[in-house]
C-alpha positions as CSV (number, residue, x, y, z in Angstrom):
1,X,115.9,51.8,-61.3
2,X,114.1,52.7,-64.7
3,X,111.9,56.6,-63.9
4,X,108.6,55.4,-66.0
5,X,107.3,58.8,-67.5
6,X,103.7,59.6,-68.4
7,X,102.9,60.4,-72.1
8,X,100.0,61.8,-73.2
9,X,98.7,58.5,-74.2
10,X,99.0,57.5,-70.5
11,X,97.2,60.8,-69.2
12,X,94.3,59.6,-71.3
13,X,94.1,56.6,-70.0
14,X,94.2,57.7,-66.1
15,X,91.9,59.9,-67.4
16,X,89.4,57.7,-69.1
17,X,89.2,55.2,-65.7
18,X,89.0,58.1,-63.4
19,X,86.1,59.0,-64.9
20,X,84.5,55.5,-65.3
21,X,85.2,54.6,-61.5
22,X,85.7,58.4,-60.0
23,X,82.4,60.2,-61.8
24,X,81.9,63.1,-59.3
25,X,85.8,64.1,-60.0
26,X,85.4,67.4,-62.4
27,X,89.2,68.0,-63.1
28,X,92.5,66.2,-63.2
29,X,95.8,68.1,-63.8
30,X,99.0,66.6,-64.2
31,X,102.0,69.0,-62.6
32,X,105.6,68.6,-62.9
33,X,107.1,65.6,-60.6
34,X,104.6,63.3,-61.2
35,X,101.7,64.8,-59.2
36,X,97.9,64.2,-60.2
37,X,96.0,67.0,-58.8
38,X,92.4,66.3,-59.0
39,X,89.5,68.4,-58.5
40,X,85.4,66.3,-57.1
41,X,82.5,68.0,-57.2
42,X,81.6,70.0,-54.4
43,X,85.0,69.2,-52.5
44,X,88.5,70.5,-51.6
45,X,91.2,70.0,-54.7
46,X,93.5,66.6,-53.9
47,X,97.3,65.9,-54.7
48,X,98.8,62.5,-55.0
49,X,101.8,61.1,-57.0
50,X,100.2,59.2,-60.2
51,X,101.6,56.2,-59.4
52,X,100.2,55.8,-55.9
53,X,97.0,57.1,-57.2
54,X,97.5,54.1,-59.8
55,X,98.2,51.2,-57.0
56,X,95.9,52.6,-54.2
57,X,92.6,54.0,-55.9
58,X,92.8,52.7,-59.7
59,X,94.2,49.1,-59.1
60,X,91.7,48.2,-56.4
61,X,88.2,49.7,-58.3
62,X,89.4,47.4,-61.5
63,X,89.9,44.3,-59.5
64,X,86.3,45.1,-58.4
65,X,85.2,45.1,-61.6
66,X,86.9,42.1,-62.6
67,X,85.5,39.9,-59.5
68,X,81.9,40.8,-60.8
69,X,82.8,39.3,-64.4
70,X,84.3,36.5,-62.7
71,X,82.4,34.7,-60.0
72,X,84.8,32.4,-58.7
73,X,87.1,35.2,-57.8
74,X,86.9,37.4,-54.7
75,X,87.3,41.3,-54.5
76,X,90.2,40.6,-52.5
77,X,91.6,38.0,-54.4
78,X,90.9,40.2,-57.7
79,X,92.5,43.3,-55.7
80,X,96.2,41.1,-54.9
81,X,96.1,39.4,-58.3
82,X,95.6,42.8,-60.0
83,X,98.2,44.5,-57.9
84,X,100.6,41.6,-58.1
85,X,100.6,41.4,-61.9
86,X,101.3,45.0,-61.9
87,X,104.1,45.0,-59.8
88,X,105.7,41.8,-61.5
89,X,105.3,43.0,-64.9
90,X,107.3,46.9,-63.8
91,X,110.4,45.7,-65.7
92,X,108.4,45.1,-68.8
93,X,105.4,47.3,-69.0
94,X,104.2,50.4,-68.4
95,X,101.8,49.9,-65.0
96,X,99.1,52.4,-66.6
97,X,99.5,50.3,-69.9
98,X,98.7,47.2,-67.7
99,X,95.9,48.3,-65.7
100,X,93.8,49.7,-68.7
101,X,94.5,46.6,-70.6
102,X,93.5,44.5,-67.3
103,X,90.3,46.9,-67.6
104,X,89.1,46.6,-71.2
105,X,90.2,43.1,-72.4
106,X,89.8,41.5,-68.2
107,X,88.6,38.4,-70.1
108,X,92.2,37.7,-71.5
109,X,93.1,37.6,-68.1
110,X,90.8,34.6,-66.2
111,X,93.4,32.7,-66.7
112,X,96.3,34.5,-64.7
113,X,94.2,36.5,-61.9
């Protein structure tokens, strides 16, 4: 099995859709191992691995996004398509790579989700 790393490129990107989908978040670290640690307003700090924080938070808000652009297509449809894509595509892209590109360009994706 192939460890995907983060750049800083990467960090950016979980970044920029935290913030778009996640506003009242004030602060996200990246620690050693992999771990986000992120900071909302007004509440106790949170640590998850970034991956999972990827499939189980990020993944799910984009495919949210995408069924609004696309009316034929469910939340819940969107949400297995989006997840599914990422998973199949592990050997060949980076996930966050996916996701963002999922997120910005979703209509080169009608097609396929």
């Amino acid at each position: 099995m192939t460890t995907l790393n983060l750049t800083e490129e990467h960090k950016l990107k979980i970044r920029e859709i935290t913030s778009k989908f996640y506003p009242e978040v004030t602060e996200i670290q990246f620690t050693h191992g992999g771990l986000l640690r992120i900071k909302p307003k007004k509440r106790c700090q949170h640590a998850i691995h970034w991956f999972e924080f990827l499939f189980c938070f990020l993944a799910p808000k984009v495919a949210t996004e995408y069924s609004q652009h696309n009316q034929t297509t469910t939340v819940k449809f969107a949400e297995f398509m989006v997840l599914q894509k990422l998973a199949h595509e592990l050997k060949s892209s980076h996930p966050v790579d996916l996701l963002y590109d999922i997120w910005k360009n979703h209509k080169n994706y009608m097609a396929i989700l």
